[in-house]
N, C-alpha and C positions, 0 to 999 in steps of 0.2 A: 504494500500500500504506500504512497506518495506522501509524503506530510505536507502541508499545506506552503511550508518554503519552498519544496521544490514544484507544487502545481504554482505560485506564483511565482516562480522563475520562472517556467516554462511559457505562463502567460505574458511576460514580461519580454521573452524574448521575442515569442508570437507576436507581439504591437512592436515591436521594433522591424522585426521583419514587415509586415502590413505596414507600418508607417512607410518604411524605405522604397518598398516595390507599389505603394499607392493601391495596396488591398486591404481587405478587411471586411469586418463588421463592423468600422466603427466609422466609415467612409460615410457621410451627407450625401446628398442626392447633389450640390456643389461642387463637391469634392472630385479632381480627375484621378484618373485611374488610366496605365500607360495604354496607346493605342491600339496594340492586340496581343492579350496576355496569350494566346496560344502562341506565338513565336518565339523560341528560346531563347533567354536571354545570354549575352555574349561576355558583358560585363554590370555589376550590380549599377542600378539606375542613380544617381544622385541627385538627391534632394535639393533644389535650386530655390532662393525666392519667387519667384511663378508659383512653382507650386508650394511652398508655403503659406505664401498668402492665400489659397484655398483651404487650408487644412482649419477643420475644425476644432475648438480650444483643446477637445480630449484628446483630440489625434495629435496635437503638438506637445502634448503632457507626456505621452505614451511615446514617442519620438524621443524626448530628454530623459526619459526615464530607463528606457534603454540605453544609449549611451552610458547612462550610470551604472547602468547592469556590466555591463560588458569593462566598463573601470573596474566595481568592485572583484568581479569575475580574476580580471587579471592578477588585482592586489593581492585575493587570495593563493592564486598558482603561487605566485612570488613567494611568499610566506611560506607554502610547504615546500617549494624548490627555489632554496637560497641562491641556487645554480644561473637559475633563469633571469634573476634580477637586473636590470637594465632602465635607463631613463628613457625608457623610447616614448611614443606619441600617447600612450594611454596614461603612464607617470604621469607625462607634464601636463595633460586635460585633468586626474585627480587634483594637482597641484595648484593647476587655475581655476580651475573649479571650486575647490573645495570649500562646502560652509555659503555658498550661492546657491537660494531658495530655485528651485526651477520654475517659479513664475515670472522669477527676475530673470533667469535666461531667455523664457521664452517674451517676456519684453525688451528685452534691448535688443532681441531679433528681429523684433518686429518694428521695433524703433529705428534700425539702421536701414532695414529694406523702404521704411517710410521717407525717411531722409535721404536717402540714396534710391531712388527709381531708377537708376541707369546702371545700376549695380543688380538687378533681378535674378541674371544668371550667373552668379557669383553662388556657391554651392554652399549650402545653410551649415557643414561645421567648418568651412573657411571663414565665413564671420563671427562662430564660437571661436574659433581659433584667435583671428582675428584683434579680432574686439573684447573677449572678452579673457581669455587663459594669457596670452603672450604678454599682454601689458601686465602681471601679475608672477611673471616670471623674472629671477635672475639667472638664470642659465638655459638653452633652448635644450632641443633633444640633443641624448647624447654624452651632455653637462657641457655642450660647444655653447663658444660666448655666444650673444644675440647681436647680430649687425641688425643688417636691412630687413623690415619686415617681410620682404617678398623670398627672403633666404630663408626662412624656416616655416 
């Protein structure tokens, strides 16, 4: 029998999958969904402001929330294999993250795609990255110093 941590992992990572490929049950009648899910996909779709600004408040809740799943996921491996330990891209999102409500993420996401309209196609964790992890960091991935934002 499953204990209720692992049926909500499992759910948790099912809305992250659904949020990323633009399926689900928790898709609006608003909400797009990619033009023909019968053709196999080649590479995972990326979440772009276009299609965030369709997504409805739950679907973007269930979008950050995986993210965080897939953080804590890794923090753990780390912890039972000292081996694997490494600053790579999911460190430094726990690091920039860490202790920011996910209401506030999914507002200043939705603040910079307001502010920036010509920036749409600009992929939704390039402007977590962005905007909100990188200015919060002293060290990028790696622990390589931080130049130019478009370098890391």
């Amino acid at each position: 029998m499953k204990t209720p941590r692992e049926v909500a992992r499992f759910f948790l990572v099912f809305s992250l999958i659904a949020s990323l490929t633009g399926v689900g049950v928790a898709l609006a009648a608003g909400e797009k969904t990619p033009s023909d899910l019968s053709k196999e996909l080649q590479e995972m779709p990326v979440l772009t402001g276009k299609q965030w600004q369709t997504l409805r408040p739950d679907t973007k809740i269930a979008f950050i929330w995986g993210i965080g799943h897939v953080v804590t996921i890794e923090e753990n491996v780390m912890q039972r294999h000292p081996e694997l330990k490494r600053q790579g891209f999911t460190a430094k999102l726990a690091e920039g993250l860490r202790g920011v409500p996910m209401d506030a993420i999914i507002q200043d996401i939705d603040a910079f795609y307001q502010k920036n309209p010509e920036d749409l196609d600009l992929p939704v964790m390039r402007v977590i990255w962005s905007q909100l992890v990188r200015p919060k960091l002293k060290t990028g991935i790696a622990d390589q110093p931080l130049t130019n934002p478009s370098e890391q």
